[in-house]
C-alpha positions, 0 to 999 in steps of 0.5 A, a space after each residue: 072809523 068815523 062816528 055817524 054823527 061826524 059823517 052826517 054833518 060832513 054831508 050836511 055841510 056838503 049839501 050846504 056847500 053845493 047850494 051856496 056854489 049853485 047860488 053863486 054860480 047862478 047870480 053870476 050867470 044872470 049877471 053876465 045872462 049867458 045860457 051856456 053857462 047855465 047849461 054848462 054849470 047845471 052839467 057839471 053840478 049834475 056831476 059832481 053831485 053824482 060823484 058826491 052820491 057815489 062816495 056816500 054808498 062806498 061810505 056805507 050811507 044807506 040809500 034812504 038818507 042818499 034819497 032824502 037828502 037829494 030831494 031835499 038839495 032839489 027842493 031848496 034849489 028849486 025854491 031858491 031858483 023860483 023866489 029869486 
C-alpha cells in the first residue's frame, strides 16, 4: 500500500503534467491558429481529466482534496491562458 505522501506527490506531479500538456498544446494551436484543435484539444483534457478524477476516488482520495485540486488546475490555466 502506498504511503499518502507518495500518493500526494504522483497527484501533484499529475497536475503538473496536465498544465504543461495544456500549455504546449496551446502554443502549438496559436501557432498553426486552428479553433478546431482548440476545441478539440479542450474536449479531450476535459476527458482525461475527468478519467484522472475518476481513478483519484477509487484511490480513496477524498473529495475536498479532489475539489482543491481542481480549482487549483483552473485557476493556473486560466491565469496562464490570459497573461500569455
Amino acid at each position: 500500500m502506498m504511503h499518502n505522501w507518495t500518493m500526494y506527490l504522483n497527484m501533484a506531479i499529475g497536475t503538473v503534467g496536465i498544465i504543461l500538456v495544456f500549455l504546449g498544446l496551446f502554443e502549438f494551436v496559436n501557432l498553426v491558429e486552428d479553433i478546431k484543435g482548440l476545441i478539440l484539444i479542450l474536449v479531450g483534457l476535459t476527458i482525461i481529466i475527468h478519467y484522472v478524477y475518476h481513478l483519484e476516488k477509487k484511490a480513496g482520495i477524498s473529495n475536498k482534496i479532489i475539489w482543491v485540486r481542481a480549482i487549483i488546475l483552473i485557476l493556473v490555466i486560466y491565469l496562464v491562458y490570459y497573461f500569455l
